[in-house]
C-alpha angles and dihedrals in degrees: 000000000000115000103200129227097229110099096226127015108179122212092252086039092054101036083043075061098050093050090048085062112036099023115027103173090050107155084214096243085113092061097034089052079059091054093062084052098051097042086046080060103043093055090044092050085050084056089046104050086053089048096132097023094072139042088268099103130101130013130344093219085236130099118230124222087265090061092246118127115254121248107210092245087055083064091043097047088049101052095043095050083047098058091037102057095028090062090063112092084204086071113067099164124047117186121174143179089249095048123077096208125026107258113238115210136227105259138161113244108277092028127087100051102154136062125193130194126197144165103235103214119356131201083018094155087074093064097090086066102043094249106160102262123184152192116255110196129182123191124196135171114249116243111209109012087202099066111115092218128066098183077072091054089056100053099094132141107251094246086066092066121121093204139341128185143143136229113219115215099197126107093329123010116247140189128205120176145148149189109205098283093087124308117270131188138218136209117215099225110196102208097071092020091233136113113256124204108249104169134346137186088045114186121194114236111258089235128015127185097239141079121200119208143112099262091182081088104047099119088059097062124107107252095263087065096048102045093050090047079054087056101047096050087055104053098246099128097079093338091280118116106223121225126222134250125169128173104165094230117108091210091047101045094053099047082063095042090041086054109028096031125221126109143295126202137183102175125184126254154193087294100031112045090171106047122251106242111090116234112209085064110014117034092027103066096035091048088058089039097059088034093052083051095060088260127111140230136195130161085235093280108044149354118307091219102051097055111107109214129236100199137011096251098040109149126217144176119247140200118186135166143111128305112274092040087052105050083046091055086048099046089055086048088059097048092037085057092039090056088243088129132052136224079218098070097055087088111120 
């Protein structure tokens, strides 16, 4: 983690930066595509400061394609990332939590050549009892503009993605992103409405003192979870026995996991086989983010970022966390499987 001298370092100055360095005949799309996302959450953070002040809080009385009822700010956020990003010619597909199909947009031939995905505002039914809640977003490059679908366009393995990132509403607003040179993050500061650097190059610690995940079904995990859970608890993984901290917000809980270290973990069960996070906008940018940042991330048999998706809305489990916590979850996965290790002694 590097804090810099200069007393402010906007988001487009930084990411101008960026381009300066790593790419330096940038024609500046890129930047000004950013700019949709930090003025969308800018405008969502404003909703949610004013949460129980107006009529945005609770149920929208309407399903999602995921099956989920819908907050009113899940509506809002939506809404807002969708005319954002649709108003710059540089984005040419738009998919979202909210949407069934990704929305291909009218472009000219040439222009268009990106396509983001994001998760509006995750963790929003917390919202009702002011439980920090965020924005995911995934950008990738589109890979043949003449394509007529742009739900094909979107199905792209994670470690295609130009960038990723999230923006935090929770006491501060915060913004981590990266595009593939080290993750940085940005505080909104209100009195001049912009996004200020407030660390960048930010490394996960190699081993951290907290697991993340929803222990009430922990009967329902596969072995390889439970044992490791067992492990944790004990004190077994670097002689240190981790604590645990649970919010129930994906954006929330990794913040904690990407600055203090340790692991999160959302595993299947007996319900869910395949997990219930999705991964285009969900596991994917938080799997490069925690890679950029020197962390690791699998859905319990393999890289997140090397799965190819099927579908826009696939759902996958995910284990993420810093070095030393994720080779000794795979290395419980390896005895579990070589029988090593015994349902048996599971018993507490």
């Amino acid at each position: 983690m590097h804090r810099r001298e200069d007393p402010i370092v906007t988001v487009q100055q930084h990411i101008k930066e960026q381009q300066n360095l790593h790419a330096p005949h940038a024609t500046g799309e890129f930047s000004w595509l950013l700019s949709g996302i930090t003025l969308a959450t800018k405008m969502i953070q404003a909703k949610v400061r004013r949460a129980g002040l107006t009529d945005i809080v609770g149920t929208a009385g309407m399903v999602n394609v995921q099956g989920e009822s819908q907050q009113k700010l899940d509506v809002y956020a939506n809404l807002v990332l969708l005319h954002c990003l649709g108003v710059r010619d540089c984005v040419g597909i738009l998919a979202s939590e909210e949407n069934e199909d990704a929305v291909l947009l009218k472009r000219s031939p040439g222009i268009g050549k990106y396509a983001v995905v994001f998760d509006p505002l995750d963790g929003s039914s917390n919202i009702d009892v002011n439980v920090s809640v965020g924005t995911i977003f995934s950008i990738l490059r589109r890979k043949d503009p003449h394509l007529e679908s742009g739900t094909d366009e979107v199905l792209q393995a994670g470690s295609e993605q130009v960038a990723a990132g999230y923006v935090l509403y929770g006491s501060s607003t915060v913004m981590v992103y990266t595009s593939g040179n080290g993750v940085h993050m940005f505080t909104l500061d209100p009195s001049i409405g912009a996004f200020v650097l407030s660390e960048e190059h930010l490394n996960m610690p190699h081993q951290g003192q907290y697991y993340s995940v929803n222990e009430a079904y922990r009967d329902a995990f596969p072995d390889e979870y439970r044992h490791y859970l067992q492990m944790l608890r004990r004190g077994e993984i670097g002689n240190k026995r981790y604590a645990s901290r649970y919010i129930g917000s994906l954006v929330s809980d990794f913040h904690r996991t990407l600055l203090k270290g340790g692991v999160f973990l959302y595993p299947p069960t007996a319900s869910h086989h395949h997990g219930k996070l999705r991964l285009l906008y969900e596991a994917n940018p938080i799997a490069m983010l925690a890679e950029q940042a020197g962390g690791a991330a699998t859905n319990g048999e393999t890289r997140i970022l090397d799965i190819v998706p099927n579908s826009v809305h696939q759902r996958t489990p995910l284990v993420v966390g810093s070095r030393v916590e994720m080779g000794a979850f795979e290395e419980c996965r390896r005895r579990v499987r070589a029988g090593e290790l015994l349902a048996s002694s599971l018993a507490d």
